[in-house]
Every structure is written in C-alpha cells, then in structure tokens.
PDB file of N, CA, C and O in Angstrom:
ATOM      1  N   UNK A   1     136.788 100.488 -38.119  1.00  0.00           N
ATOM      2  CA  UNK A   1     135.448 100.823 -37.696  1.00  0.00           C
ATOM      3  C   UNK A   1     135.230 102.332 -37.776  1.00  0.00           C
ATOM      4  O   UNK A   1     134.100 102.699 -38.098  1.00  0.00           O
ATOM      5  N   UNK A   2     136.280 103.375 -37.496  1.00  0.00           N
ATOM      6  CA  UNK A   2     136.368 104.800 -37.370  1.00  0.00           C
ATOM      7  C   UNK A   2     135.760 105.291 -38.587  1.00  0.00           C
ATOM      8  O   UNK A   2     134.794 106.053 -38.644  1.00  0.00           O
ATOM      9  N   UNK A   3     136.716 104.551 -40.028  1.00  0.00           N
ATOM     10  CA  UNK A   3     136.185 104.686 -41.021  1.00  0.00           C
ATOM     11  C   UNK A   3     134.948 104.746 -41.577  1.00  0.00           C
ATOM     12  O   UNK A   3     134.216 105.627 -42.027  1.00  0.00           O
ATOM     13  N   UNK A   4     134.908 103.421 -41.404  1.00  0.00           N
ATOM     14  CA  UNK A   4     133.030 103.085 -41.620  1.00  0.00           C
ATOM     15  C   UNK A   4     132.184 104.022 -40.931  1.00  0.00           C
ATOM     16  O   UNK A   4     131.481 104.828 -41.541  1.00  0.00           O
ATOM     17  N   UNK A   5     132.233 103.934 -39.561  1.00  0.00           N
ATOM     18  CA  UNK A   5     131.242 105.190 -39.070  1.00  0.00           C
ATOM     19  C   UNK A   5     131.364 106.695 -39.908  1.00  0.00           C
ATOM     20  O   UNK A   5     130.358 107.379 -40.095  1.00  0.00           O
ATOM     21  N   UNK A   6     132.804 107.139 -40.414  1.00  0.00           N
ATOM     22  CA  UNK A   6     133.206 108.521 -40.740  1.00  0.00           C
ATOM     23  C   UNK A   6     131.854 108.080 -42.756  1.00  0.00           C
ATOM     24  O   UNK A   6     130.734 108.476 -43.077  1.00  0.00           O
ATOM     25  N   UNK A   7     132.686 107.328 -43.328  1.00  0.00           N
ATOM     26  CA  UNK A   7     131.822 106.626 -44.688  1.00  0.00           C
ATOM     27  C   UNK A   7     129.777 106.971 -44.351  1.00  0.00           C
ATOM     28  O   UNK A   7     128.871 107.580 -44.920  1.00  0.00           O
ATOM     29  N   UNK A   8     129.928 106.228 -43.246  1.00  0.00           N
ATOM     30  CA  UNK A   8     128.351 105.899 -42.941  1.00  0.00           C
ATOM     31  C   UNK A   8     127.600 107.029 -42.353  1.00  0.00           C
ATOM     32  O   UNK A   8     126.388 107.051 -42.564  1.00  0.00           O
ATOM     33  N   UNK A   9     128.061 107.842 -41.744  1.00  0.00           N
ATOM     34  CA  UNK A   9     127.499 109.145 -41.062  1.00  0.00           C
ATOM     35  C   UNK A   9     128.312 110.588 -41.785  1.00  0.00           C
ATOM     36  O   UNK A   9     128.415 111.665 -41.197  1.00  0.00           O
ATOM     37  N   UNK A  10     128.704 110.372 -42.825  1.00  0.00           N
ATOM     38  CA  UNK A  10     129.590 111.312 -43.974  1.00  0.00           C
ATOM     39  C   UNK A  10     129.647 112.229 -43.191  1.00  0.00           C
ATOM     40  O   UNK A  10     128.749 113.070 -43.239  1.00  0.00           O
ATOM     41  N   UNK A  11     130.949 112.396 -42.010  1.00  0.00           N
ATOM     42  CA  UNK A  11     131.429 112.917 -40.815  1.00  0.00           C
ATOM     43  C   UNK A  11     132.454 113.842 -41.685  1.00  0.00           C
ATOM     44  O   UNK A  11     132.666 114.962 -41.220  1.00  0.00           O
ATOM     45  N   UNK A  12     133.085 113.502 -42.852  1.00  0.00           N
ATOM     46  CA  UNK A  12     134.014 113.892 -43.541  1.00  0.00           C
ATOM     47  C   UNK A  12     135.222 114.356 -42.421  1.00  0.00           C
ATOM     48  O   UNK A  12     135.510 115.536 -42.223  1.00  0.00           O
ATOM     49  N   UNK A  13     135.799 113.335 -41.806  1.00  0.00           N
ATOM     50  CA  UNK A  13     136.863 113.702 -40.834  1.00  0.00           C
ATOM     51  C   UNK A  13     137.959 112.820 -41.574  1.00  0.00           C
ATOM     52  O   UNK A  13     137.729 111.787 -42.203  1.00  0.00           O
ATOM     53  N   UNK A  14     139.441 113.541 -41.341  1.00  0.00           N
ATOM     54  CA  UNK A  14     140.457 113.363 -41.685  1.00  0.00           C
ATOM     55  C   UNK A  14     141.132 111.971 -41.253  1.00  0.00           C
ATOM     56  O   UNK A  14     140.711 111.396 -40.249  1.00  0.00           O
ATOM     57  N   UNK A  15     142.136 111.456 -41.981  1.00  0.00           N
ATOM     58  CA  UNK A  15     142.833 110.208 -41.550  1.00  0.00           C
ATOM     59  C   UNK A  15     143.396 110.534 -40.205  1.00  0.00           C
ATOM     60  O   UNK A  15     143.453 109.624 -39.379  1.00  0.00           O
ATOM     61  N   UNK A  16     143.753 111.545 -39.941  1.00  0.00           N
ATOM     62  CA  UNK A  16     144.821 112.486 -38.790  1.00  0.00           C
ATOM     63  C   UNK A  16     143.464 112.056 -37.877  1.00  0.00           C
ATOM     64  O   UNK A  16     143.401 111.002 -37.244  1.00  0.00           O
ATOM     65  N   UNK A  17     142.409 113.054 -37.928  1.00  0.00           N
ATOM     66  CA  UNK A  17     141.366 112.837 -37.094  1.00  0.00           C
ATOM     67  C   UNK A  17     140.956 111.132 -36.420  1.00  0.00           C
ATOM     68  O   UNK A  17     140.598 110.784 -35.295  1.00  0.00           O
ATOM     69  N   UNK A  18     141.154 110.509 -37.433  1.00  0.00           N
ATOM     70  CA  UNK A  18     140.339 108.963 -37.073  1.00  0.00           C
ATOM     71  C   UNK A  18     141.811 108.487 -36.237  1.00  0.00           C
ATOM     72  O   UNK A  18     141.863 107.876 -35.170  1.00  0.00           O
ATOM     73  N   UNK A  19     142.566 108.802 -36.785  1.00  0.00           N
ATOM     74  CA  UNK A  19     144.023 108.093 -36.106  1.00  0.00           C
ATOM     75  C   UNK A  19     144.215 108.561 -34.687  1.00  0.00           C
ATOM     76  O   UNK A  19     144.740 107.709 -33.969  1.00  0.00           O
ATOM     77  N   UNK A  20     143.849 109.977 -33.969  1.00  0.00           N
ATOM     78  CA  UNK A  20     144.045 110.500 -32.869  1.00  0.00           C
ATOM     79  C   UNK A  20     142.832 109.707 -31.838  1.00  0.00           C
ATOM     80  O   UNK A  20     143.003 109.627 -30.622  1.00  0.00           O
ATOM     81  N   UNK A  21     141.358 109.037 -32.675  1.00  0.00           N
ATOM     82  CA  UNK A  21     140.493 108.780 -31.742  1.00  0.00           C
ATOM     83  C   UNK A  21     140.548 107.273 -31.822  1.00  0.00           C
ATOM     84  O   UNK A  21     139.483 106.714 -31.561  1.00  0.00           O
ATOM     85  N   UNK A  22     141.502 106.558 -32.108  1.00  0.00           N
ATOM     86  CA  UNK A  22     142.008 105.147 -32.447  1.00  0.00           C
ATOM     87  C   UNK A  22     142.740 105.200 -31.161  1.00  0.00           C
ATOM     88  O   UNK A  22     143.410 106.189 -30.864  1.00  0.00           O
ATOM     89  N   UNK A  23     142.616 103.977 -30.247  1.00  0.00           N
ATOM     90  CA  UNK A  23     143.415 103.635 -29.310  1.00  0.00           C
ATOM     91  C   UNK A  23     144.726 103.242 -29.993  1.00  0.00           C
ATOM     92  O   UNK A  23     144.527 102.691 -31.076  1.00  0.00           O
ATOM     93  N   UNK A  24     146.114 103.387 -29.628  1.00  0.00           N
ATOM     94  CA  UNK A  24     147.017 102.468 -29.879  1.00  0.00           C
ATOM     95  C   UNK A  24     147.334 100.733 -29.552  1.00  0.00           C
ATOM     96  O   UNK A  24     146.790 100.362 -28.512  1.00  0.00           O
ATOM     97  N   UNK A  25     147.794 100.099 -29.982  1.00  0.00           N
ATOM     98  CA  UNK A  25     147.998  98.838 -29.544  1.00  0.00           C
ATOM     99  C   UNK A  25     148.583  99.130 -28.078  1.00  0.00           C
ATOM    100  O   UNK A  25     147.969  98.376 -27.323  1.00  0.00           O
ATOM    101  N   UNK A  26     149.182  99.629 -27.602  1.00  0.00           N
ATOM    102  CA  UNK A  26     149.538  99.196 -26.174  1.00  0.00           C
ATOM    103  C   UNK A  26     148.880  99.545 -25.356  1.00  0.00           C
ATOM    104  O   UNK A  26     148.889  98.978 -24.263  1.00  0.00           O
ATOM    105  N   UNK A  27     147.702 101.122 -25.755  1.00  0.00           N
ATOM    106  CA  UNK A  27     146.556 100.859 -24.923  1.00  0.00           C
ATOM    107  C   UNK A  27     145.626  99.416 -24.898  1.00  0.00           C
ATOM    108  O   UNK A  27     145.455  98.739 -23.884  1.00  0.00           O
ATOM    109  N   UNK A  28     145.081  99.113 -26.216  1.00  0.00           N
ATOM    110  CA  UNK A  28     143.991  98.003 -26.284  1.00  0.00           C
ATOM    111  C   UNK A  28     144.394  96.788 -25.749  1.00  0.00           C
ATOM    112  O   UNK A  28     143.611  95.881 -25.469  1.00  0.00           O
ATOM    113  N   UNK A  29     146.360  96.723 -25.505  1.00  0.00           N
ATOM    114  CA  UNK A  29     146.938  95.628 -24.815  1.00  0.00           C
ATOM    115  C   UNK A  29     146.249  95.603 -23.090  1.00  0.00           C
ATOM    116  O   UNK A  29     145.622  94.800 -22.400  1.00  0.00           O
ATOM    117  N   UNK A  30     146.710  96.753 -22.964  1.00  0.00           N
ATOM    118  CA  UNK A  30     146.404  97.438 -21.446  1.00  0.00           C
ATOM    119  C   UNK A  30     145.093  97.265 -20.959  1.00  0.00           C
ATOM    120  O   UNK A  30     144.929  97.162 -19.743  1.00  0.00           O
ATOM    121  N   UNK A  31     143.577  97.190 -22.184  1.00  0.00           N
ATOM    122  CA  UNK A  31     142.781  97.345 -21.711  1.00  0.00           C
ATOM    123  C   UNK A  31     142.403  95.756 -21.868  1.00  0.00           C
ATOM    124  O   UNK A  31     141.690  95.199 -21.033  1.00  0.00           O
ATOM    125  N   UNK A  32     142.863  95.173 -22.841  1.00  0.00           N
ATOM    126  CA  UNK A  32     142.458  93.255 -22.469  1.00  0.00           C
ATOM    127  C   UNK A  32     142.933  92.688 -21.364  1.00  0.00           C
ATOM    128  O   UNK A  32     142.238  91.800 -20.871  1.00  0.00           O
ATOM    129  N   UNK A  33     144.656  93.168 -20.473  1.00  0.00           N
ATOM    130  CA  UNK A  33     144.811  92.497 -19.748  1.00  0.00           C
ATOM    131  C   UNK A  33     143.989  93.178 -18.275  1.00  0.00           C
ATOM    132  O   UNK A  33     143.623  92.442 -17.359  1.00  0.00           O
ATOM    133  N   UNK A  34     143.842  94.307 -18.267  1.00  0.00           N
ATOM    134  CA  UNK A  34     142.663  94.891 -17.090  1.00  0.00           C
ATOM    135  C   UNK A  34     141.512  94.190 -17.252  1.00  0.00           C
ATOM    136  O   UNK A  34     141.112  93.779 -16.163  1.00  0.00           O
ATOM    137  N   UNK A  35     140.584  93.782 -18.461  1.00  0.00           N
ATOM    138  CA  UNK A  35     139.451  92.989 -18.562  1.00  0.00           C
ATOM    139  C   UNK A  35     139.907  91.272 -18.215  1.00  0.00           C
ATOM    140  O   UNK A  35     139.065  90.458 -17.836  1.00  0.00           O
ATOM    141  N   UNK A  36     140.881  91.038 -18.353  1.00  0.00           N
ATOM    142  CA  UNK A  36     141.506  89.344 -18.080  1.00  0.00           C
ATOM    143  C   UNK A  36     141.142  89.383 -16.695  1.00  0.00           C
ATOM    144  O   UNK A  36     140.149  88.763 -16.315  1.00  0.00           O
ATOM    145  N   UNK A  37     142.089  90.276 -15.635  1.00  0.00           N
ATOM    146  CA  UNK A  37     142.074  90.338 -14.175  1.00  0.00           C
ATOM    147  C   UNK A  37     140.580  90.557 -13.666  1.00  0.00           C
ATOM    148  O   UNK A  37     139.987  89.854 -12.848  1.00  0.00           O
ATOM    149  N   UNK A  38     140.131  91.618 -14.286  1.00  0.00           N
ATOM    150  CA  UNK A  38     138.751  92.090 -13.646  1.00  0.00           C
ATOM    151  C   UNK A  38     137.808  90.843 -14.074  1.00  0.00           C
ATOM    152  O   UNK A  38     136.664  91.074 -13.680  1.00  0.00           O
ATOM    153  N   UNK A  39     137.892  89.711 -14.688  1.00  0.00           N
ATOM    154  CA  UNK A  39     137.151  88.929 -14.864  1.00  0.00           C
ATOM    155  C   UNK A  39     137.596  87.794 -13.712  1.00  0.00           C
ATOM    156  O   UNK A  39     136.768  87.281 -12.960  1.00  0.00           O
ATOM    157  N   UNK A  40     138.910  87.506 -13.689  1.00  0.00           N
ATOM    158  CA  UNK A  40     139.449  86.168 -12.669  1.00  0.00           C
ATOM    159  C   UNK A  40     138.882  86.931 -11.529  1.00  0.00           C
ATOM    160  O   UNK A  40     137.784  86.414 -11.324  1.00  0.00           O
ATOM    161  N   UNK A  41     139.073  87.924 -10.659  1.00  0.00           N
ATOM    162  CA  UNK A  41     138.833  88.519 -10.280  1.00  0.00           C
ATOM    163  C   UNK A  41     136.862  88.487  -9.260  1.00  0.00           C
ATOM    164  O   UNK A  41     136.513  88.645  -8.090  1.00  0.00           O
ATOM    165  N   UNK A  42     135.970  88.130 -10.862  1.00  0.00           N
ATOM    166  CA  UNK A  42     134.913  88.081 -10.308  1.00  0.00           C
ATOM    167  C   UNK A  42     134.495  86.851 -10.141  1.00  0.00           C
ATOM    168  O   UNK A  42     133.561  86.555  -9.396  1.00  0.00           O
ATOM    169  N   UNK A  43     135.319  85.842 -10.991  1.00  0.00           N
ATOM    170  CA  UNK A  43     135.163  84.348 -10.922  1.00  0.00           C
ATOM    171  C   UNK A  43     135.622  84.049  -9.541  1.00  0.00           C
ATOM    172  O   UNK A  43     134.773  83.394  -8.937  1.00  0.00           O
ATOM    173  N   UNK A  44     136.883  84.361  -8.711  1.00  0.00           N
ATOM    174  CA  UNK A  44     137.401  84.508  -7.759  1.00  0.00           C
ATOM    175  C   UNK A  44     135.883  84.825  -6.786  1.00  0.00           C
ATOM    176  O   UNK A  44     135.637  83.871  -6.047  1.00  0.00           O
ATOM    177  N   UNK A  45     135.280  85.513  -6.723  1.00  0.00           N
ATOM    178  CA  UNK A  45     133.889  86.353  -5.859  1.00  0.00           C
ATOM    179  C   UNK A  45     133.547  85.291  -5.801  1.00  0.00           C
ATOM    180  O   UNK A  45     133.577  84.576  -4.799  1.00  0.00           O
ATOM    181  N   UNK A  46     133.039  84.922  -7.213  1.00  0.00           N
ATOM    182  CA  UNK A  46     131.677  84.081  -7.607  1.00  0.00           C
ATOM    183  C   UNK A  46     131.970  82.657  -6.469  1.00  0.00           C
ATOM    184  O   UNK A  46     131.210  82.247  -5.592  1.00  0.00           O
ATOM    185  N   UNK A  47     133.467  82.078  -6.900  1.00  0.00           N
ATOM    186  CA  UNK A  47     133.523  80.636  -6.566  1.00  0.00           C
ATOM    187  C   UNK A  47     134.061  80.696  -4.800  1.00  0.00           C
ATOM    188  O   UNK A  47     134.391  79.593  -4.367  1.00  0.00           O
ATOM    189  N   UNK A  48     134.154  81.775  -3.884  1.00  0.00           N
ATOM    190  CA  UNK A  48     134.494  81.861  -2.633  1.00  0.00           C
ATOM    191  C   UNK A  48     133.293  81.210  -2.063  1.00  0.00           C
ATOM    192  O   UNK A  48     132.111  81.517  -2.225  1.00  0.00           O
ATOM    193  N   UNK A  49     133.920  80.064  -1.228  1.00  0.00           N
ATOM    194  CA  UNK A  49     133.525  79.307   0.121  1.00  0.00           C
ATOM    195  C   UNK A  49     132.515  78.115  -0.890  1.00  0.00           C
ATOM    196  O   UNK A  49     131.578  77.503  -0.377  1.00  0.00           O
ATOM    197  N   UNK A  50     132.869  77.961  -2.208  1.00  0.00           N
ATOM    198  CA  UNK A  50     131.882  76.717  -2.962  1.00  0.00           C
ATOM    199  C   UNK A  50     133.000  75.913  -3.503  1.00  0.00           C
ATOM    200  O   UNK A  50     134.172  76.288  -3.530  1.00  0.00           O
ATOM    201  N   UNK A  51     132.537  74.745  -3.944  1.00  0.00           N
ATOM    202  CA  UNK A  51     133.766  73.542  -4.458  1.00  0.00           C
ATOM    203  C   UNK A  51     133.657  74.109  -6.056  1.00  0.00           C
ATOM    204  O   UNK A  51     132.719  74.651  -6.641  1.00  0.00           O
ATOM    205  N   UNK A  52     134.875  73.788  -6.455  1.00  0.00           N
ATOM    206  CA  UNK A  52     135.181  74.004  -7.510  1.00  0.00           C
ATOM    207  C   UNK A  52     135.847  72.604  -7.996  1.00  0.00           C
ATOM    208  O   UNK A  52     135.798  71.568  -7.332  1.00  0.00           O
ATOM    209  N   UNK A  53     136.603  72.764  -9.511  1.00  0.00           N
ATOM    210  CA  UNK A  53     137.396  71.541  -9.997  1.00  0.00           C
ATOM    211  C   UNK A  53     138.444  72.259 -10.969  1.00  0.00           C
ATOM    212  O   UNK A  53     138.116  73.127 -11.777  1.00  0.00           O
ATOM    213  N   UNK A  54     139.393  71.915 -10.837  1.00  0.00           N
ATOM    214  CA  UNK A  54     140.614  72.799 -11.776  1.00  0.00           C
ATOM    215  C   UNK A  54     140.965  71.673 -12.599  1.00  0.00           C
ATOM    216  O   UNK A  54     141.661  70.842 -12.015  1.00  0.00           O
ATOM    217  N   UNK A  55     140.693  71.434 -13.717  1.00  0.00           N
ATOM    218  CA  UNK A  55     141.638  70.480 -14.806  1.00  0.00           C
ATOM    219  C   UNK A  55     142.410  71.062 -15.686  1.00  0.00           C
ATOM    220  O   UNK A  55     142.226  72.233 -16.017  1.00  0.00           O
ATOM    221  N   UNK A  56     143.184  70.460 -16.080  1.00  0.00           N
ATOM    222  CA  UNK A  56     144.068  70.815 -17.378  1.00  0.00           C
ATOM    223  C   UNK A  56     144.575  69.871 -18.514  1.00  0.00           C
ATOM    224  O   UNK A  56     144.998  68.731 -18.327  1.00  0.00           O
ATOM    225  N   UNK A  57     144.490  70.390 -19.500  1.00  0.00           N
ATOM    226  CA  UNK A  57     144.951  69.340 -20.591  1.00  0.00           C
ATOM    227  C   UNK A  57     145.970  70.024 -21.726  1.00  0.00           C
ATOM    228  O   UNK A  57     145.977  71.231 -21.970  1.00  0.00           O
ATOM    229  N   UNK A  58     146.834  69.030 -22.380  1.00  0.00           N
ATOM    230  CA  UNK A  58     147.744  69.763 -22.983  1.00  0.00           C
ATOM    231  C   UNK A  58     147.153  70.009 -24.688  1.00  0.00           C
ATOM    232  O   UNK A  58     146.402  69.207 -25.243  1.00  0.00           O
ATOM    233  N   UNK A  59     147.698  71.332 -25.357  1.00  0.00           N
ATOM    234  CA  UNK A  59     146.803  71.540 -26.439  1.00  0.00           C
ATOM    235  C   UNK A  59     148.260  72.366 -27.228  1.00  0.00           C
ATOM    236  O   UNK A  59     149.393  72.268 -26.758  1.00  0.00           O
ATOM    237  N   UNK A  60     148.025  72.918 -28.106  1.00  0.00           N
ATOM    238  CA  UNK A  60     148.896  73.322 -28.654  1.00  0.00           C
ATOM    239  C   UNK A  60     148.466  74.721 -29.943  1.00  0.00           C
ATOM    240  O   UNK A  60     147.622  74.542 -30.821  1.00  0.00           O
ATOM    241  N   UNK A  61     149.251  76.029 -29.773  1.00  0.00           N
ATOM    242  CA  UNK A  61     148.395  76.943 -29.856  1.00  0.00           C
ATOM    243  C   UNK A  61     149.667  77.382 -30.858  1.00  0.00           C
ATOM    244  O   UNK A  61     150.815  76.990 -30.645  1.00  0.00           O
ATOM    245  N   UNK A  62     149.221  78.439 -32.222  1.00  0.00           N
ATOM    246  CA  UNK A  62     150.098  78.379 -32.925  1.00  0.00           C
ATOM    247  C   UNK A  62     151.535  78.059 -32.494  1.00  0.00           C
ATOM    248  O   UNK A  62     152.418  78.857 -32.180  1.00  0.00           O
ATOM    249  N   UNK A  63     151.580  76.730 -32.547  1.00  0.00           N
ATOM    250  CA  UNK A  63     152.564  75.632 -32.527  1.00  0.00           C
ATOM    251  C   UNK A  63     153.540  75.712 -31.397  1.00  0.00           C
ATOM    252  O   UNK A  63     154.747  75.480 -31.321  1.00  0.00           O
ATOM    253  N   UNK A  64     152.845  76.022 -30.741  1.00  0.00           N
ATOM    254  CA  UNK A  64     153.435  76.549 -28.829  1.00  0.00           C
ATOM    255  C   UNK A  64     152.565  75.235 -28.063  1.00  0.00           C
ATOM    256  O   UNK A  64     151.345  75.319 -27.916  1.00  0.00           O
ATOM    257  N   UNK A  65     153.243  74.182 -27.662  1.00  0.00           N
ATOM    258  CA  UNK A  65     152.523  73.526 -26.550  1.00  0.00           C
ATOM    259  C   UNK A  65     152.341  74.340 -25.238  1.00  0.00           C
ATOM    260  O   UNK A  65     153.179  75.028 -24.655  1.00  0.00           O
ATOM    261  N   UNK A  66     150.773  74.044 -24.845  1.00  0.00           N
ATOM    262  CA  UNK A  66     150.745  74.653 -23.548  1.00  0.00           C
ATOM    263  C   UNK A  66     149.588  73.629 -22.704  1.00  0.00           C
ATOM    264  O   UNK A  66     149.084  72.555 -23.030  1.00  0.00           O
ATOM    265  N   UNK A  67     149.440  74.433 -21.560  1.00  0.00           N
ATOM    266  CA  UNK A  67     148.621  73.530 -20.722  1.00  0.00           C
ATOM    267  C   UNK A  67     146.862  74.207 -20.583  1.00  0.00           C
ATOM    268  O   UNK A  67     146.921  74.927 -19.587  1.00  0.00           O
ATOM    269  N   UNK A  68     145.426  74.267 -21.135  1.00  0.00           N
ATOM    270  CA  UNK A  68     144.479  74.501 -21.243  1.00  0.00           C
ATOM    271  C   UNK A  68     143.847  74.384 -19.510  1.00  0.00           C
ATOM    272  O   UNK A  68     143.563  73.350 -18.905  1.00  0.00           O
ATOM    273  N   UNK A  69     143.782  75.454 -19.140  1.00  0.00           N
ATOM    274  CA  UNK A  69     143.287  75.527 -17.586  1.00  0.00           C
ATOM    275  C   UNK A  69     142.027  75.862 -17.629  1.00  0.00           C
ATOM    276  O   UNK A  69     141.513  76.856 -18.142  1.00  0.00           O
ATOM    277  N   UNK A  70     141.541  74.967 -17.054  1.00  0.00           N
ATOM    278  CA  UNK A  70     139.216  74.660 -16.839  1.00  0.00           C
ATOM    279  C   UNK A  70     139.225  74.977 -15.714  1.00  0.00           C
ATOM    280  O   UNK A  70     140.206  74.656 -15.044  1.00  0.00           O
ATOM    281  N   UNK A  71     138.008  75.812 -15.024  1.00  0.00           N
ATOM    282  CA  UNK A  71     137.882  75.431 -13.962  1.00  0.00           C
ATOM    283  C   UNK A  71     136.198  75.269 -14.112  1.00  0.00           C
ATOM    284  O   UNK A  71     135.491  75.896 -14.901  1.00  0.00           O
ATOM    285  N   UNK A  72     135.673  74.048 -12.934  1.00  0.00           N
ATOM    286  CA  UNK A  72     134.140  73.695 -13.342  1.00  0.00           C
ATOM    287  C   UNK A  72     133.671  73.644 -11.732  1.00  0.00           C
ATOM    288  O   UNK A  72     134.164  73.312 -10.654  1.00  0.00           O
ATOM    289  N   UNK A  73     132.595  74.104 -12.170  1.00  0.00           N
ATOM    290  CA  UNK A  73     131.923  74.353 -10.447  1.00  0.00           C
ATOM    291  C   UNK A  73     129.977  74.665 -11.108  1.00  0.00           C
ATOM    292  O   UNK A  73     129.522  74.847 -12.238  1.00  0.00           O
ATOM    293  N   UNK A  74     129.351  74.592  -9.771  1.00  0.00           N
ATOM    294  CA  UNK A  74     128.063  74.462  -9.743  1.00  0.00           C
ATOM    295  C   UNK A  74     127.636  75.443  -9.594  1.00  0.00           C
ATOM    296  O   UNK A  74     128.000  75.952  -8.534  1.00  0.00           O
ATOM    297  N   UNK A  75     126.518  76.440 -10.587  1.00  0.00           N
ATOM    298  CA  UNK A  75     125.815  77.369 -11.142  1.00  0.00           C
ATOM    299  C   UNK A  75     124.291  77.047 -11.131  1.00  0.00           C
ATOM    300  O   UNK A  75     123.668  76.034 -11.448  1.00  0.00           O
ATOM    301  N   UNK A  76     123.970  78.073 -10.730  1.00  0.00           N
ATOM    302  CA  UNK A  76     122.101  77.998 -10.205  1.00  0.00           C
ATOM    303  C   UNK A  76     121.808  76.640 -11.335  1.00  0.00           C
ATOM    304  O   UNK A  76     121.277  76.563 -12.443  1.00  0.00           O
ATOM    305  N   UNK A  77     122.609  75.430 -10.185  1.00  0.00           N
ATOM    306  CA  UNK A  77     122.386  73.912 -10.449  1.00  0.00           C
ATOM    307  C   UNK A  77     122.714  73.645 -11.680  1.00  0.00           C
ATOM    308  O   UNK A  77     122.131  72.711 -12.231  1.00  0.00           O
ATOM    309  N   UNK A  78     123.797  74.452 -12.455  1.00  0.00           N
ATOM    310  CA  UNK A  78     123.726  73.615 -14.137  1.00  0.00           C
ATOM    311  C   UNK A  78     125.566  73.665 -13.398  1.00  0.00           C
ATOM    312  O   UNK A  78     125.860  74.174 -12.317  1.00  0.00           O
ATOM    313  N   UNK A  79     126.440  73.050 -14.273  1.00  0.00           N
ATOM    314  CA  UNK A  79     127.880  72.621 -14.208  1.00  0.00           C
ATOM    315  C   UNK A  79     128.126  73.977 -15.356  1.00  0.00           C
ATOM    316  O   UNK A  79     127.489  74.201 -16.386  1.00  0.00           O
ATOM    317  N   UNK A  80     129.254  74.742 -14.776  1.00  0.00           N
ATOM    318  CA  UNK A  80     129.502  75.772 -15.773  1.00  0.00           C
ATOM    319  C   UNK A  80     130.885  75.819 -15.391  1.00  0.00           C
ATOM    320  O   UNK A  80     131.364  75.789 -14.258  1.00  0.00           O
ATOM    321  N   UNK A  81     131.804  75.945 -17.193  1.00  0.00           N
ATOM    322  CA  UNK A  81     133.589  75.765 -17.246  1.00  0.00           C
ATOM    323  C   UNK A  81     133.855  77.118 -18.032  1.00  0.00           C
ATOM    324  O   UNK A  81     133.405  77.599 -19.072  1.00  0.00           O
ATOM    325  N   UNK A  82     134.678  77.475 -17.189  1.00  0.00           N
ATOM    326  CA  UNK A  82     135.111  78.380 -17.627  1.00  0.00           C
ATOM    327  C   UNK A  82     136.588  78.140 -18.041  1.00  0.00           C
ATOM    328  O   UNK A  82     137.263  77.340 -17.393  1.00  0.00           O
ATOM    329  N   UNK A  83     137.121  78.826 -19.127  1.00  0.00           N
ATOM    330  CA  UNK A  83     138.858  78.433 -19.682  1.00  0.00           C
ATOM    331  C   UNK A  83     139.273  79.259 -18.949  1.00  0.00           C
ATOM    332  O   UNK A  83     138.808  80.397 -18.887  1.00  0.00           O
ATOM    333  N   UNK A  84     140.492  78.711 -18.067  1.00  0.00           N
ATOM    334  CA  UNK A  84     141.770  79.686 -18.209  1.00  0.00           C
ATOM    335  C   UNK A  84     143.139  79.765 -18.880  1.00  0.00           C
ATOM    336  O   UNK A  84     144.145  79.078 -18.704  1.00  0.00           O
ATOM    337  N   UNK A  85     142.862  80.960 -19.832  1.00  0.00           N
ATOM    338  CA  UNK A  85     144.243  80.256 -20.651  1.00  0.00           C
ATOM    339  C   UNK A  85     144.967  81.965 -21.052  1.00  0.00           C
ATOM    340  O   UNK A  85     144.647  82.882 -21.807  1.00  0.00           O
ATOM    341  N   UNK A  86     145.601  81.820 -20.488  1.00  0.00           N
ATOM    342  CA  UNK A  86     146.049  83.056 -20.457  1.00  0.00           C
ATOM    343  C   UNK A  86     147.402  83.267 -20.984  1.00  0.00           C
ATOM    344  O   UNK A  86     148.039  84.316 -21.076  1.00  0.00           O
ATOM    345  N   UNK A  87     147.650  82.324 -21.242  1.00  0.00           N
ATOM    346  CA  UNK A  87     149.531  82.268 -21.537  1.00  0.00           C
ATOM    347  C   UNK A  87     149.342  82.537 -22.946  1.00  0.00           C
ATOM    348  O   UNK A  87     148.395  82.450 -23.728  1.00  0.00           O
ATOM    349  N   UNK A  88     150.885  82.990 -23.033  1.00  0.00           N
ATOM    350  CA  UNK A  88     151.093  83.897 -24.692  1.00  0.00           C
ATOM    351  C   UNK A  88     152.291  83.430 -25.186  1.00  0.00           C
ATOM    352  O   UNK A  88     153.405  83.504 -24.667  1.00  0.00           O
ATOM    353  N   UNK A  89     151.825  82.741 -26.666  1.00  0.00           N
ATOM    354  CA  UNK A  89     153.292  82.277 -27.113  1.00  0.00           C
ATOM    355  C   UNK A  89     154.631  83.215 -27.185  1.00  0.00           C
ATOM    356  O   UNK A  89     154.604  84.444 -27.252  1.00  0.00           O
ATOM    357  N   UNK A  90     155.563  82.571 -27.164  1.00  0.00           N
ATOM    358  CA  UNK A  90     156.702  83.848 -27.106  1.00  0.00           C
ATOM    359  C   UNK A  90     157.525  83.727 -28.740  1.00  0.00           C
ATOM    360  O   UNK A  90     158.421  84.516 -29.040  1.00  0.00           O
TER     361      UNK A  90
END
C-alpha cells in the first residue's frame, strides 16, 4: 500500500523510507490480538446481565480440526451471532 500511495502521490520516497513506516509483523501481530480482546471485551459489556447462547461445532481449518465458538443473543429485537474462533493452527 506504501508503494502505491508513494506511485500515486509521486512522493518519490525510498524503499528504506517505505520500509521504516511499514509496521513489522510482530507489531501488526500485537495489534490484531489487542483488537481480538478489545472486541470480546465489548461483547462481554454488551451481553452483561442478558441471556445469551454459546454453541459450538466442529470444522476444520487448514487441515487443523477445531471447535467453531457462536455466541447468539438478542439485539434491538433481531438474533445476532457472533464467531468466536480464535485458535491458531500450530
């Protein structure tokens, strides 16, 4: 994307340059699993002191069986599921 913007706004900035304003992978790791929590987190808010429903079903994810975690609860009156699936093949 650095590129394209540098191409599209002829920024004429260096590979060095685009590479220093590029997160690394273990930041962008860092910043999906802070967005994972900060989301259970508000689902957690959302579903305090209301019924909820937790199901699970088994599915299979590049060729890793695992278990697909739903949870379904009642939203200004419509049924809304959210996935939890958080597990990472090894």
């Amino acid at each position: 994307m650095h590129v394209m913007l540098n191409i599209e706004m002829e920024l004429e900035l260096t590979d060095e340059q685009i590479a220093i304003a590029t997160p690394c992978q273990t930041t962008l790791t860092n910043w999906e699993y802070k967005l994972a929590a900060e989301c259970y987190l508000k689902l957690a808010k959302e579903l305090e002191g209301k019924p909820y429903a937790l199901s699970q079903d088994g599915a299979n994810k590049l060729g890793v069986d695992h278990l697909v975690k739903t949870i379904t609860f009642l939203h200004n009156g419509k049924l809304k599921h959210v996935a939890l699936d958080a597990e990472k093949p090894t």
